[in-house]
N, C-alpha and C positions, 0 to 999 in steps of 0.2 A: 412374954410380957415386957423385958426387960426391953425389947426390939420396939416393940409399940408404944414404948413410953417417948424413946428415942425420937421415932416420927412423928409423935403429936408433938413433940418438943419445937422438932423445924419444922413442923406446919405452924406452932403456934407462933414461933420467931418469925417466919415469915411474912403469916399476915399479922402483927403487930411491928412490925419493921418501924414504918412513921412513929408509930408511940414509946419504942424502947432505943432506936439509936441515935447514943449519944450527940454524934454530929450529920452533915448532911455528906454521903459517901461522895461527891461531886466537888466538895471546898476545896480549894488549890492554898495551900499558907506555906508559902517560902519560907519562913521566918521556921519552921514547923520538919523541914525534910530531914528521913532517915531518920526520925527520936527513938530511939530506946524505949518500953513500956513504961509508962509512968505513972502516978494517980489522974491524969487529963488524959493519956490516950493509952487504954487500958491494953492493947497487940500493938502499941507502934504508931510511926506513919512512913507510906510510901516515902517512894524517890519525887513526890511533888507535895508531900506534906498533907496529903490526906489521910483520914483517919482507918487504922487497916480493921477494925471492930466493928464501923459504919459498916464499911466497903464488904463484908462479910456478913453480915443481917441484911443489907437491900441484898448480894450473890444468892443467898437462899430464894427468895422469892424467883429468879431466872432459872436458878438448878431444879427447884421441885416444877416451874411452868415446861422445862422442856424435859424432864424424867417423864411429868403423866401425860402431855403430846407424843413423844415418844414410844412408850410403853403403848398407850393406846389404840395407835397405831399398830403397832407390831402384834399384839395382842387378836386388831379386827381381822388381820389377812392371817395369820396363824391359824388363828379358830377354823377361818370360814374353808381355810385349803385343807390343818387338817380332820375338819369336821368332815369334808369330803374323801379325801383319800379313805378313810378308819369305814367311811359307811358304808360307800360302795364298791370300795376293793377291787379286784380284779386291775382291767388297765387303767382306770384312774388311777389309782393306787399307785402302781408303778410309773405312771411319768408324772406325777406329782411327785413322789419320793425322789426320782431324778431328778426335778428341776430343783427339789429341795437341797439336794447332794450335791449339784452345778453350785448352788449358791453358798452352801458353805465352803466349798472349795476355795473360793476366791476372799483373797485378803480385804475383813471388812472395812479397814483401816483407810486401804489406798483406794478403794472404791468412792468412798463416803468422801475420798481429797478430789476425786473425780470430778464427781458429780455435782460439789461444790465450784469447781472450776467451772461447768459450764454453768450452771443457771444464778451462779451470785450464791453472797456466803450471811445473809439476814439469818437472824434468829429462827423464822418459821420453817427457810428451805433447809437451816441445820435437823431442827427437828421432824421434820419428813423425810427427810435420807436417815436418820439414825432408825425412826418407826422404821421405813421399807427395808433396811437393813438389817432388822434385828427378829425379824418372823419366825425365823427359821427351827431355832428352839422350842418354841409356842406351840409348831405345826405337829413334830416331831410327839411332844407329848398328847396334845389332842388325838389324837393320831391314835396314838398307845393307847390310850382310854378309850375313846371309841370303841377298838378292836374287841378291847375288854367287855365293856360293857353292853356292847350290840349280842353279844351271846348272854345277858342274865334272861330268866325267866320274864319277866316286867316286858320286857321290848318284843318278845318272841311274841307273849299272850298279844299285846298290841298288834303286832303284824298280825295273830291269826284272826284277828278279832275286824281286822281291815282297813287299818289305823292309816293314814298315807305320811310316806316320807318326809313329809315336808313336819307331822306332826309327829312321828317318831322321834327324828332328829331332836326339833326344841321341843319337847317336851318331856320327852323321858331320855333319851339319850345325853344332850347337851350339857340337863342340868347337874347331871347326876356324875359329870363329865368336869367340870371347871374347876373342881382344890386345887391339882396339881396348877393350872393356872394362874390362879387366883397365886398362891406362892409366887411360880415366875414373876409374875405381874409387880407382888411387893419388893421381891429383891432387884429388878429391872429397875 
């Protein structure tokens, strides 16, 4: 509870940014650099005399827009690979888990400097390299769940009953399949 108060806290700072900060995070006041906290500038002000309390209520609203771009992302290709490998096993299974294992091999860090090198470093292409980045964990558990869950009784009757894959999956497998995501997903 303590965790959900926390989040509703920076969603709510977030979008009340305009309403609760004190000054405009963008004002430049020479008169103003490097202060010390004071009753006018309650964390300071930068090395150009802006205010660091603004500058930190508008940063929320950018942190939480590329955490759930992000997340979301990493979240739809996670599901969907390891909704696949968990269901139908065999060689999917295994060169999905490879390519899953190629990619945690590789330092996400210097990748993500990569990729930024080629295609330009905007806000939206940061947050598509960090989603395509960050699947890999999402797949893993899907993955596990599935395996689990594809043997309860619920999935079996459905199969004998002639249920097709496509409605096995989202309908009794998937949903019954997303806590542990659903978790990733808040702490991501």
């Amino acid at each position: 509870m303590s965790g959900c108060i926390v989040v509703i806290a920076l969603f709510l700072i977030a979008i009340l940014a305009p309403l609760i900060s004190p000054y405009n995070p963008n004002d430049i006041d020479r008169k103003h650099v490097l202060m010390p906290p004071d009753k006018h500038h309650l964390l300071g002000t930068d090395d150009l005399g802006r205010d660091v309390l603004s500058r930190m209520i508008w940063g929320a609203r950018i942190s939480l827009a590329v955490g759930f771009v992000a997340v979301g992302i990493a979240c739809v290709i996670g599901i969907v690979l390891g909704a696949l490998a968990g269901y139908y096993g065999g060689w999917v299974d295994r060169v999905l888990m490879r390519f899953i294992d190629i990619m945690l091999a590789i330092p996400t860090f210097f990748l993500i400097l990569a990729v930024i090198a080629f295609i330009g470093s905007s806000i939206w292409n940061i947050m598509i390299v960090i989603g395509i980045t960050g699947w890999m964990s999402v797949a893993r558990l899907v993955r596990a769940e599935f395996l689990s869950v594809k043997e309860r009784e619920y999935v079996i009757a459905a199969r004998a009953l002639g249920a097709s894959d496509q409605r096995i999956i989202f309908n009794h497998i998937l949903i019954n399949s997303m806590a542990p995501v659903l978790v990733s997903a808040v702490l991501g």
